[in-house]
Biopython code that builds the backbone (N, CA, C, O; Angstrom):
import numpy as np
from Bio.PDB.StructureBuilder import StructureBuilder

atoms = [
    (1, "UNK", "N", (37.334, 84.310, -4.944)),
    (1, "UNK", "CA", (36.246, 84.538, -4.003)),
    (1, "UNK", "C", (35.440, 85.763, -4.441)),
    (1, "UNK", "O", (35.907, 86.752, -5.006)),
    (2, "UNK", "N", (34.202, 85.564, -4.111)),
    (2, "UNK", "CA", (33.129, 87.095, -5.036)),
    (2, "UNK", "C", (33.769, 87.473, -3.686)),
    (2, "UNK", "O", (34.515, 87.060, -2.798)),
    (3, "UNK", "N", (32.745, 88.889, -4.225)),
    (3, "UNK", "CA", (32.819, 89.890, -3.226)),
    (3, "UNK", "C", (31.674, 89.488, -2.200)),
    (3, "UNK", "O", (30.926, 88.564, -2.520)),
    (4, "UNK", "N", (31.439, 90.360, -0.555)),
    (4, "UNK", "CA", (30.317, 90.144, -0.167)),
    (4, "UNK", "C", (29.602, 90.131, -0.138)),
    (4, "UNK", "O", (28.920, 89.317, 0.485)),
    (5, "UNK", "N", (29.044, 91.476, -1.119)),
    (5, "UNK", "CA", (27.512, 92.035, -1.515)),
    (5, "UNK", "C", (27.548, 91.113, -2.760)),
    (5, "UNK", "O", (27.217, 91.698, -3.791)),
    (6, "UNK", "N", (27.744, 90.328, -2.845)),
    (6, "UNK", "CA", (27.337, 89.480, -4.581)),
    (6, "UNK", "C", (27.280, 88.361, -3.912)),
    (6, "UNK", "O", (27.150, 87.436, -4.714)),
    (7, "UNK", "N", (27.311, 88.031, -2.936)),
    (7, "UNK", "CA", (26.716, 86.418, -1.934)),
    (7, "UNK", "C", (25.297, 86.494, -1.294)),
    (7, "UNK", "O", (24.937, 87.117, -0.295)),
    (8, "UNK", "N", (24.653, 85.765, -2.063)),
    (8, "UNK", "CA", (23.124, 85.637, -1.553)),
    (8, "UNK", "C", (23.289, 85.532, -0.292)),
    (8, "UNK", "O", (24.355, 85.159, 0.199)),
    (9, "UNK", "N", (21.734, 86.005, 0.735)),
    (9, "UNK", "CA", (21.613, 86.525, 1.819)),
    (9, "UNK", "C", (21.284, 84.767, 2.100)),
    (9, "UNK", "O", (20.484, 84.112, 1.433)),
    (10, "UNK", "N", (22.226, 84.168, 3.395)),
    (10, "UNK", "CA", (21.747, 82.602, 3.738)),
    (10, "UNK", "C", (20.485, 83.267, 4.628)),
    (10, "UNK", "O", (20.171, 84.452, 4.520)),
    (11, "UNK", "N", (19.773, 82.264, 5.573)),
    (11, "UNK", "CA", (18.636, 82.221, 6.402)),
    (11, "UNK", "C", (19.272, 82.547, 7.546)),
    (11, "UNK", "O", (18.706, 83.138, 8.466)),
    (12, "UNK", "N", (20.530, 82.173, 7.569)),
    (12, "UNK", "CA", (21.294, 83.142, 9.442)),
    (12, "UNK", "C", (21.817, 84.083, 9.058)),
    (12, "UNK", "O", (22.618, 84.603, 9.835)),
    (13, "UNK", "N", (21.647, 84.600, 7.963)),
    (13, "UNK", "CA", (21.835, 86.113, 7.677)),
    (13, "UNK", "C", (20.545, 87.169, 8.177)),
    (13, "UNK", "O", (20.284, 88.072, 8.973)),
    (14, "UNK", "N", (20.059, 86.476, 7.264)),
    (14, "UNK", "CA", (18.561, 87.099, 7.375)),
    (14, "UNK", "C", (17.908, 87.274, 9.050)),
    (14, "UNK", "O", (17.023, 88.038, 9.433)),
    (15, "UNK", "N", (18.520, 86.502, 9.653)),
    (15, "UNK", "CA", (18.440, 86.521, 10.951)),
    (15, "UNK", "C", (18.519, 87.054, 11.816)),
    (15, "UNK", "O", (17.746, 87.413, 12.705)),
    (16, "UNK", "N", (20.260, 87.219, 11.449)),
    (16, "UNK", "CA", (21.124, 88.720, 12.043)),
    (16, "UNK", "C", (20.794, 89.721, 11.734)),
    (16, "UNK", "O", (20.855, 90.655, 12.534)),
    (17, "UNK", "N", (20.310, 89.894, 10.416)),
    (17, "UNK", "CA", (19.639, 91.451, 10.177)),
    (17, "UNK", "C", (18.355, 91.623, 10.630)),
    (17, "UNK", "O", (17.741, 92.686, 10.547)),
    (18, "UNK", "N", (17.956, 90.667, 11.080)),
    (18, "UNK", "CA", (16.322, 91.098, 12.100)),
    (18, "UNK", "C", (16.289, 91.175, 13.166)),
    (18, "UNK", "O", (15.346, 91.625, 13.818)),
    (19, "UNK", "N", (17.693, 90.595, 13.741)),
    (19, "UNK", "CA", (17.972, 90.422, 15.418)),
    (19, "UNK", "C", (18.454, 92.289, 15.447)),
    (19, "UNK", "O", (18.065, 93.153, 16.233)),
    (20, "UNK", "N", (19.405, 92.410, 14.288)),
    (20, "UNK", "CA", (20.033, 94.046, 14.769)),
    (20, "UNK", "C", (18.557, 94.815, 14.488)),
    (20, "UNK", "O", (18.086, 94.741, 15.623)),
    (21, "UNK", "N", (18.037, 95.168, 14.078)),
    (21, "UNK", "CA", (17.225, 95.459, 13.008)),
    (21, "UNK", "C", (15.691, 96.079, 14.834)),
    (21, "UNK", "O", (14.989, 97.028, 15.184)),
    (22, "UNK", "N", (15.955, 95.135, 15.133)),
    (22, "UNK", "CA", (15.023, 94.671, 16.818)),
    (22, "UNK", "C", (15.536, 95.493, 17.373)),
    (22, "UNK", "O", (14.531, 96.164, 17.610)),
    (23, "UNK", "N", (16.762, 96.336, 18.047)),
    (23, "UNK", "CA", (17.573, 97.255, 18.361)),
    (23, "UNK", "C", (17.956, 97.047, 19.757)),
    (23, "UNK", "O", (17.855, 97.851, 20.684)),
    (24, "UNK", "N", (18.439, 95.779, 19.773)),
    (24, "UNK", "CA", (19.147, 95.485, 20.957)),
    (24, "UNK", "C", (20.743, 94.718, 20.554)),
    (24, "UNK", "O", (21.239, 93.888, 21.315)),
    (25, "UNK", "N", (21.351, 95.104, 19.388)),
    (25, "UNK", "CA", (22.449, 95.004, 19.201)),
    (25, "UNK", "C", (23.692, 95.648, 19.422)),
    (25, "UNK", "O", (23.813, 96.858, 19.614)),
    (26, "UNK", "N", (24.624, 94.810, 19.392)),
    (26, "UNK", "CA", (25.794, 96.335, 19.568)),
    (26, "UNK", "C", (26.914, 95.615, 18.745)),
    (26, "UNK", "O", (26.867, 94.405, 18.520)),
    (27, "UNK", "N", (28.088, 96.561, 18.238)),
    (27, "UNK", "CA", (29.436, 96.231, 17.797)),
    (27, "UNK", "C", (30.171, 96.448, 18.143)),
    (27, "UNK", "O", (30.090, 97.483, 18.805)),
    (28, "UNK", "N", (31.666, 95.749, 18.092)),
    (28, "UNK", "CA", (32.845, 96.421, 18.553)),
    (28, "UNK", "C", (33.732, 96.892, 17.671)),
    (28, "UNK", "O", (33.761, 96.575, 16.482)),
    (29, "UNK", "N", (34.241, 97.416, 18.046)),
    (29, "UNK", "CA", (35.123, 98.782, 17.367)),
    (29, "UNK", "C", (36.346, 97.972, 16.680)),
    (29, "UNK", "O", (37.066, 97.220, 17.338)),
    (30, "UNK", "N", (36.437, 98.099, 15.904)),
    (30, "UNK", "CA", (37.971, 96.998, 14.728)),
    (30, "UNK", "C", (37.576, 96.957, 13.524)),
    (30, "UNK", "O", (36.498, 97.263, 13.014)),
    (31, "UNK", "N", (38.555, 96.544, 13.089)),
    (31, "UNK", "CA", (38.507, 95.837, 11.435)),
    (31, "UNK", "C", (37.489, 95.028, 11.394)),
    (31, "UNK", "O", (36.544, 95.277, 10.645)),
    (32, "UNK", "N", (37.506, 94.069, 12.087)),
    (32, "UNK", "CA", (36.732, 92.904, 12.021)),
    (32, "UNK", "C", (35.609, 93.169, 13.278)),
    (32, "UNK", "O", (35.913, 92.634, 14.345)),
    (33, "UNK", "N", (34.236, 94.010, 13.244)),
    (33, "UNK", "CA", (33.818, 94.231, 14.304)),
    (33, "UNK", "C", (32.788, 92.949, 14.814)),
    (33, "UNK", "O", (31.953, 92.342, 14.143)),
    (34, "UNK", "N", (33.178, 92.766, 16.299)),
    (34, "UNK", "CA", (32.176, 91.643, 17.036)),
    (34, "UNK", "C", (31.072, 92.173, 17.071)),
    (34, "UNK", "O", (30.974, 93.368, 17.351)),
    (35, "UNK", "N", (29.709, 91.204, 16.723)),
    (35, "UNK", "CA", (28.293, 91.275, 16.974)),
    (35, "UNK", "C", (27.869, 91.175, 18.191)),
    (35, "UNK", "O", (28.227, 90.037, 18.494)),
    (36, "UNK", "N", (27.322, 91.630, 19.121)),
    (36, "UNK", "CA", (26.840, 91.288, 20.506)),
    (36, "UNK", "C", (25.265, 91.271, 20.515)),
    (36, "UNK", "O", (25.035, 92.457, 20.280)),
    (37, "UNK", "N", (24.212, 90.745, 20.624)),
    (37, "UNK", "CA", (23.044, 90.419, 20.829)),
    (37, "UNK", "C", (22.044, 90.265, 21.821)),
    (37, "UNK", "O", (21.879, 89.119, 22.240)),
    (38, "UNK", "N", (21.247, 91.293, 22.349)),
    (38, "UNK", "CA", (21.003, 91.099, 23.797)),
    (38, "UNK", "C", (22.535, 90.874, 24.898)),
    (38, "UNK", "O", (22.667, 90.255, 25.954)),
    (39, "UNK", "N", (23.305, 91.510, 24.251)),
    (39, "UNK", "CA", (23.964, 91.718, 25.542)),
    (39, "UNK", "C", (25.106, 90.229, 25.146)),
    (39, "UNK", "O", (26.213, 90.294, 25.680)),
    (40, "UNK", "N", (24.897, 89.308, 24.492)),
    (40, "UNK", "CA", (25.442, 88.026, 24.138)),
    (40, "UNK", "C", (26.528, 88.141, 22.866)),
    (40, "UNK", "O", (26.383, 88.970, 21.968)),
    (41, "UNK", "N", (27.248, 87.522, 22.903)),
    (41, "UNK", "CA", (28.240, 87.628, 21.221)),
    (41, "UNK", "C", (27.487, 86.562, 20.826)),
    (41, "UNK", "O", (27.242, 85.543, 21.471)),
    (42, "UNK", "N", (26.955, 87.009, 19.164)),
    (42, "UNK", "CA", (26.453, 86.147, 18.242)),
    (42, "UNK", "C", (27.126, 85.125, 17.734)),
    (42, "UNK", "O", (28.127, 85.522, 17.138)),
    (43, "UNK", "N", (26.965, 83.724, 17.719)),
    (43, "UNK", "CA", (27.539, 82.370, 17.888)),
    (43, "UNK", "C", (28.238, 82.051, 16.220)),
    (43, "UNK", "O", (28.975, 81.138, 15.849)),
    (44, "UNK", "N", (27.629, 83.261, 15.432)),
    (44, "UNK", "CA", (28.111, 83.437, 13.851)),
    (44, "UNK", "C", (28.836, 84.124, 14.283)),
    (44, "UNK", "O", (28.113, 84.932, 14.866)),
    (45, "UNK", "N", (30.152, 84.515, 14.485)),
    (45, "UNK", "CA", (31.006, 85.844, 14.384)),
    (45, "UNK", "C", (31.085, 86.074, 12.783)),
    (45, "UNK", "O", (30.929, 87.221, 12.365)),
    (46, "UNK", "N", (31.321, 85.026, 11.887)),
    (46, "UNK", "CA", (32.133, 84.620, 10.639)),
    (46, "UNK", "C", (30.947, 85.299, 9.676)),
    (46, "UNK", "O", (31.325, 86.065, 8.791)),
    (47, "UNK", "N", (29.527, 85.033, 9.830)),
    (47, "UNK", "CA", (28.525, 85.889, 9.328)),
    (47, "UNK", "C", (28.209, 87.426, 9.454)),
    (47, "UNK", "O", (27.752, 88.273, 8.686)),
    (48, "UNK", "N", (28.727, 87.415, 10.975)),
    (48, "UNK", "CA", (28.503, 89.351, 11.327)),
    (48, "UNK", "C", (29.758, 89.898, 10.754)),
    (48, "UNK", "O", (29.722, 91.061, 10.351)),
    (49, "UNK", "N", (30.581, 89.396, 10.685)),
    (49, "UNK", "CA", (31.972, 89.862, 9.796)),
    (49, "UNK", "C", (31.649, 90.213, 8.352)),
    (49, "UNK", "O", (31.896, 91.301, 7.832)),
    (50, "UNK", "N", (31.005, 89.059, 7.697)),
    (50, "UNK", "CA", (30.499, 89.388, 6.188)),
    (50, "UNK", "C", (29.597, 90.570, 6.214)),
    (50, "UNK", "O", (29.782, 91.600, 5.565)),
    (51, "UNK", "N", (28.880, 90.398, 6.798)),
    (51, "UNK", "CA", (27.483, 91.358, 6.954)),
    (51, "UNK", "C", (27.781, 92.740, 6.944)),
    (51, "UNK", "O", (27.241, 93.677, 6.356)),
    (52, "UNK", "N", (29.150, 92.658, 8.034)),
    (52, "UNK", "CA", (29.842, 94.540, 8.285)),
    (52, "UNK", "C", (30.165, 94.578, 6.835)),
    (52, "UNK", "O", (29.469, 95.216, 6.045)),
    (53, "UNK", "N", (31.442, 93.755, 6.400)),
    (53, "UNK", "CA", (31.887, 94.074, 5.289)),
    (53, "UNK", "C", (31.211, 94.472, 4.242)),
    (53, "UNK", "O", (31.449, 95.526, 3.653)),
    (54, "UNK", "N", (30.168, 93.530, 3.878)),
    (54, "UNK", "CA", (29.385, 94.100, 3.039)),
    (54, "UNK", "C", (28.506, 95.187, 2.928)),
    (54, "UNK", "O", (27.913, 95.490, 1.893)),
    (55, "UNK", "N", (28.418, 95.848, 4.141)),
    (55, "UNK", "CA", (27.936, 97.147, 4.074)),
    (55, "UNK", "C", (26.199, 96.916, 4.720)),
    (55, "UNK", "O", (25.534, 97.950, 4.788)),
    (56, "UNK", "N", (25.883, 96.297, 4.930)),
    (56, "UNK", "CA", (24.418, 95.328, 5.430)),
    (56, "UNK", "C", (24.399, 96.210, 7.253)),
    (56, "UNK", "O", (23.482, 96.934, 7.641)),
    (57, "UNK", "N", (25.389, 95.935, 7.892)),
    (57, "UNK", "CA", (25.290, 96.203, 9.757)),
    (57, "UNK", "C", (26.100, 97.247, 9.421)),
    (57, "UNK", "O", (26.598, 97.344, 8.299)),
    (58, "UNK", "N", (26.331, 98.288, 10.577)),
    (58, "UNK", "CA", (27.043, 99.173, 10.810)),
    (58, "UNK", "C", (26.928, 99.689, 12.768)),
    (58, "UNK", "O", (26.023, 99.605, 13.599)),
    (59, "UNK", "N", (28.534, 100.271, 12.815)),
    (59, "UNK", "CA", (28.187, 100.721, 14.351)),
    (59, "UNK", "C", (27.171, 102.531, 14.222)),
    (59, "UNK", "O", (27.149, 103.274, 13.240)),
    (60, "UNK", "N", (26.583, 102.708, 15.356)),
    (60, "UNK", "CA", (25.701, 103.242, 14.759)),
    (60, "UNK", "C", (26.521, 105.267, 14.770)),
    (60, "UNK", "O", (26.194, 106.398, 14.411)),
    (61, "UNK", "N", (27.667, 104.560, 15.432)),
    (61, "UNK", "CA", (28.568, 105.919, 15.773)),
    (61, "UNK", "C", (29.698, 105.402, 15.623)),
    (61, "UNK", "O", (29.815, 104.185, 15.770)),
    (62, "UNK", "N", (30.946, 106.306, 15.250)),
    (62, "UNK", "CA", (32.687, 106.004, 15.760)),
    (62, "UNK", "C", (32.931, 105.972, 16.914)),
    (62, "UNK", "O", (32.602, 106.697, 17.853)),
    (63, "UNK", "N", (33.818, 104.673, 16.793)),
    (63, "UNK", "CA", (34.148, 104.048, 18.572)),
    (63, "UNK", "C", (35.327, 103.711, 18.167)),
    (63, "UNK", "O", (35.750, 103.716, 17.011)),
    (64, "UNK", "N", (36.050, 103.313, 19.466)),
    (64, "UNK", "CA", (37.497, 102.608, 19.621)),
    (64, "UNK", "C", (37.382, 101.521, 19.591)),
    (64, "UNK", "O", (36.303, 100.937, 19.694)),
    (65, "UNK", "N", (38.552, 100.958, 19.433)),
    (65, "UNK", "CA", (38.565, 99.460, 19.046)),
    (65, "UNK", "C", (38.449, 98.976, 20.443)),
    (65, "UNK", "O", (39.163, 99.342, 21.376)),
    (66, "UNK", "N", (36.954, 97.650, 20.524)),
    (66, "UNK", "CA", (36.952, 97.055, 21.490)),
    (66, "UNK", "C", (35.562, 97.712, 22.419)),
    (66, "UNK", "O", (34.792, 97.111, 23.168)),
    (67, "UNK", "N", (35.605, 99.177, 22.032)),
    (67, "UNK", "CA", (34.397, 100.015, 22.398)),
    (67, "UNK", "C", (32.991, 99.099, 21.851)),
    (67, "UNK", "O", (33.223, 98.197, 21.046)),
    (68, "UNK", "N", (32.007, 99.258, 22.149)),
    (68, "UNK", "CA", (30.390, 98.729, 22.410)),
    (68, "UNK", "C", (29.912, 99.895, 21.746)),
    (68, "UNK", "O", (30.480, 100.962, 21.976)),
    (69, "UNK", "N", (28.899, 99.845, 20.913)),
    (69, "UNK", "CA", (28.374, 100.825, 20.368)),
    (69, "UNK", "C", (27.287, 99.792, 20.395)),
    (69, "UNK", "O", (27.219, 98.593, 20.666)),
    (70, "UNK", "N", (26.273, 100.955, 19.914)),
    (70, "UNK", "CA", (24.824, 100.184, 19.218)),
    (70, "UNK", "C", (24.988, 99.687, 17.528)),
    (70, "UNK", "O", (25.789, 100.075, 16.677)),
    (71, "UNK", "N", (24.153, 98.919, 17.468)),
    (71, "UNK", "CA", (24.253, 98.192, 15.509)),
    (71, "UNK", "C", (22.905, 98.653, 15.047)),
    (71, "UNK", "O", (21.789, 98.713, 15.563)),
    (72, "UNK", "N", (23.450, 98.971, 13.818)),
    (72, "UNK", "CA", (22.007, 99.163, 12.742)),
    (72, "UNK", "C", (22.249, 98.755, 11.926)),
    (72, "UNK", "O", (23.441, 98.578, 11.671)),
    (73, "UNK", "N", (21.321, 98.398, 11.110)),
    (73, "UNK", "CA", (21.146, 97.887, 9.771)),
    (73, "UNK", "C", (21.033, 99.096, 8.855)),
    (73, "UNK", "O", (20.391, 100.129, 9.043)),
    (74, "UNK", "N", (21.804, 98.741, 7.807)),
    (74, "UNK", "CA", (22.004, 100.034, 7.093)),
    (74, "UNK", "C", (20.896, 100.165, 6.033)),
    (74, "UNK", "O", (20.226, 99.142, 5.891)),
    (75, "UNK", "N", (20.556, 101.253, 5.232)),
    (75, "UNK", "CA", (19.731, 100.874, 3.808)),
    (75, "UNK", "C", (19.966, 100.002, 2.862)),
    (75, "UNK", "O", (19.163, 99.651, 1.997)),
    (76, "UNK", "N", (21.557, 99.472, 3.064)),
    (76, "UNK", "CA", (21.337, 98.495, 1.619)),
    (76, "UNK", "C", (21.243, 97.110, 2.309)),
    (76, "UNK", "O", (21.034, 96.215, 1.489)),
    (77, "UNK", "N", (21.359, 96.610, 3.839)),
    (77, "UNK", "CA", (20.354, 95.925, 4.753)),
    (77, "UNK", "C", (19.378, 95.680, 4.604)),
    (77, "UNK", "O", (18.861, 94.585, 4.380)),
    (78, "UNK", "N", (18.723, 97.205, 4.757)),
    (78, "UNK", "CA", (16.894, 97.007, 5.444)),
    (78, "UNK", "C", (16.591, 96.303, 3.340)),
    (78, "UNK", "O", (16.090, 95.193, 3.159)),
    (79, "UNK", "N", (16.889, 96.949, 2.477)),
    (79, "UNK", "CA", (16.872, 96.147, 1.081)),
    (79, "UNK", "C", (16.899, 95.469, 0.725)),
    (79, "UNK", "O", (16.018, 95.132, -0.066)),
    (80, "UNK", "N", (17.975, 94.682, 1.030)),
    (80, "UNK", "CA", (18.175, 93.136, 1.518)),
    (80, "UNK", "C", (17.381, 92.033, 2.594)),
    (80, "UNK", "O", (17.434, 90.830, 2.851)),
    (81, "UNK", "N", (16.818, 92.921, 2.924)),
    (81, "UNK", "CA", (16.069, 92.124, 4.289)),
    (81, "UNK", "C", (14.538, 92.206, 2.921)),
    (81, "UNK", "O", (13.991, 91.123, 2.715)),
    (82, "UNK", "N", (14.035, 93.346, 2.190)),
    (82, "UNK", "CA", (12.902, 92.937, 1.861)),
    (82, "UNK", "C", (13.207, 92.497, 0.133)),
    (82, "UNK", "O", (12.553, 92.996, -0.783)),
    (83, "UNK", "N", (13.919, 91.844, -0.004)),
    (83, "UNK", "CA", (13.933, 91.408, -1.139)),
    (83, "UNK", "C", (14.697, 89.617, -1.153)),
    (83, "UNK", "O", (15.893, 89.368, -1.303)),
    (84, "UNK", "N", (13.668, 88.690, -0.965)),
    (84, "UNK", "CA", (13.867, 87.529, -0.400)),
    (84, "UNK", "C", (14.600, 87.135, -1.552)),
    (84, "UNK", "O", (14.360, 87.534, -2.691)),
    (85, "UNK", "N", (15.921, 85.971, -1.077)),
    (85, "UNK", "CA", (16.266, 85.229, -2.321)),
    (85, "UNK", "C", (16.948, 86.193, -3.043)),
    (85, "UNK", "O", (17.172, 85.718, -4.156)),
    (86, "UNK", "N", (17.400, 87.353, -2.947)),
    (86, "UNK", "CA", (18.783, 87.831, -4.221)),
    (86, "UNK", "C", (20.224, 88.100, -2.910)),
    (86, "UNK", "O", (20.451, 88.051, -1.701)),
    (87, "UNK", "N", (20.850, 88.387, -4.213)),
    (87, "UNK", "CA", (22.116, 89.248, -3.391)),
    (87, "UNK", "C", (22.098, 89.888, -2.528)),
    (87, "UNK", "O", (21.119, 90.633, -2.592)),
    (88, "UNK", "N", (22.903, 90.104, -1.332)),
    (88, "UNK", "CA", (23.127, 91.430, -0.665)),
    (88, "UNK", "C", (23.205, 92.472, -1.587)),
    (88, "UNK", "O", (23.000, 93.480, -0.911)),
    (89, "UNK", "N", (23.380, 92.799, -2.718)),
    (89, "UNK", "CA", (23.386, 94.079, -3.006)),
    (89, "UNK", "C", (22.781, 95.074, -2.964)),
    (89, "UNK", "O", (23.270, 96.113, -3.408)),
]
sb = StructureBuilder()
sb.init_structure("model")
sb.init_model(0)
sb.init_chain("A")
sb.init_seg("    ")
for serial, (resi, resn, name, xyz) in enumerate(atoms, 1):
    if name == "N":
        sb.init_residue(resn, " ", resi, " ")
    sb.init_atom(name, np.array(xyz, "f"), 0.0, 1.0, " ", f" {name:<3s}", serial, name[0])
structure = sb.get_structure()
């Protein structure tokens, strides 16, 4: 399996990083942090999982696991968001 940042950005990627990006997102606090969206959990969990991992979303502070924070899109995100068609990297 590649890594995450070496998996082209799909179109519900690109998505999620414009929905966080809008600044009404939040995460939860874990290994594996949940996406929440307007207040909603994003119906991709399996995409906002890649997205953290790869370094793309982030909580926007340290929280506890299960804690709500706000989401941002990080710089190698907002990069990814303007460079259509390559890697997350």
């Amino acid at each position: 399996m590649r890594h995450p940042t070496e998996e082209p950005l799909t179109g519900r990627d690109r998505a999620i990083l414009r929905a966080v990006a809008a600044g009404t997102a939040e995460l939860t606090g874990g290994t594996e942090p949940d996406l929440l969206l307007d207040g909603r959990y994003c119906c991709d969990q399996a995409a906002a999982h890649r997205l953290a991992r790869a370094g793309l979303i982030a909580p926007s502070a340290v929280c506890l696991v299960g804690q709500r924070v706000a989401a941002v899109v990080t710089a190698a995100g907002r990069r990814a968001l303007r460079t259509p068609g390559t890697a997350a990297a």
